[in-house]
C-alpha positions as CSV (number, residue, x, y, z in Angstrom):
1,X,0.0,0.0,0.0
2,X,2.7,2.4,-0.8
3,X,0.0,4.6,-2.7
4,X,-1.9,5.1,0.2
5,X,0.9,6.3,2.2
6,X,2.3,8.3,-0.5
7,X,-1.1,10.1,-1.1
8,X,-1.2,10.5,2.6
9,X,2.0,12.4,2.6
10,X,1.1,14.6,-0.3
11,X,-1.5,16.0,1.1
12,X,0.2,16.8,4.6
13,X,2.4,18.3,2.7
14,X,0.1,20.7,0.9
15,X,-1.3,21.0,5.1
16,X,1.8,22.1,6.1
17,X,2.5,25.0,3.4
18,X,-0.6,26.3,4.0
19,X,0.6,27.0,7.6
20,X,1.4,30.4,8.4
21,X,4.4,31.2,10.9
22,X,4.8,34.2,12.8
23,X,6.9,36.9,11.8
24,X,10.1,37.9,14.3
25,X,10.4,42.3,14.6
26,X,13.6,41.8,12.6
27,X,11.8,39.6,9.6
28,X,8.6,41.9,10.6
29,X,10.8,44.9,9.5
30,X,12.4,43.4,6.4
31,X,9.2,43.1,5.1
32,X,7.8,46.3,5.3
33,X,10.9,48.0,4.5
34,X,11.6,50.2,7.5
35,X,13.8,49.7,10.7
36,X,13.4,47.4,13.7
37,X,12.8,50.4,15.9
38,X,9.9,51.6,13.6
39,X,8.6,48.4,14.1
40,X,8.8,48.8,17.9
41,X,7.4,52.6,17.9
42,X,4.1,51.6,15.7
43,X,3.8,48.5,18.2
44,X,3.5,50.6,21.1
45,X,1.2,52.9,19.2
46,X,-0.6,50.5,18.7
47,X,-0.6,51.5,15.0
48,X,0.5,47.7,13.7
49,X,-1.4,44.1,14.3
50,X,0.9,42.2,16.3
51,X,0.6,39.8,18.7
52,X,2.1,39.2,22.3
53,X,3.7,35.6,22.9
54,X,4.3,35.0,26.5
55,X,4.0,38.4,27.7
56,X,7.4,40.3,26.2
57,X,7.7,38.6,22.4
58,X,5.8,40.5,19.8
59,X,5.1,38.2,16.8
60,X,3.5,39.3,13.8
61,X,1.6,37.8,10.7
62,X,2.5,37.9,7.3
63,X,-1.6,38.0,6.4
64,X,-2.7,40.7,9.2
65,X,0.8,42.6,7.6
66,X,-0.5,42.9,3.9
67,X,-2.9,45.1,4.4
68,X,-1.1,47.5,7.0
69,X,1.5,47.3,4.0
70,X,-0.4,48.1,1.2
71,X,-2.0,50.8,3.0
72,X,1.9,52.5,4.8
73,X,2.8,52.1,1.0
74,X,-0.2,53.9,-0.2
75,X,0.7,56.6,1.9
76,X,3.8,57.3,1.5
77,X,3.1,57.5,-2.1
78,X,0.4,60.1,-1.6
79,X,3.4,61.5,0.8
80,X,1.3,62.0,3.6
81,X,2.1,60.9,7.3
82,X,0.2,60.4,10.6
């Protein structure tokens, strides 16, 4: 039954990309294109979806990140600033 298994494996595999880890401030940053401290300032803001992971970790991720980032980009096209 090596189909079986194979098909099984497949399929967890597809599972498992679909997965979405959360972003680090550093990788957080990277993304969005601006510094690690800019990161920290729109956490504290509270200007930036992020989440808290065991009290002191900010995480982010990538999905609540796309919109903030096509809106900061939107913006800074326009080359306005809040």
């Amino acid at each position: 039954m090596p189909e079986v298994n194979e098909a099984r494996m497949v399929t967890e595999a597809k599972e498992n990309s679909n997965k979405e880890y959360p972003m680090t401030v550093r990788q957080a940053a990277q993304y969005l294109g601006v510094s690690s401290q800019t990161v920290y300032l729109w956490v504290e803001r509270k200007q930036i979806p992020h989440l808290r992971v065991m009290g002191r970790n900010i995480r982010f991720l990538k999905s609540d990140l796309e919109p903030f980032r096509a809106s900061f980009k939107q913006e800074v096209r326009n080359g306005t600033t809040e």
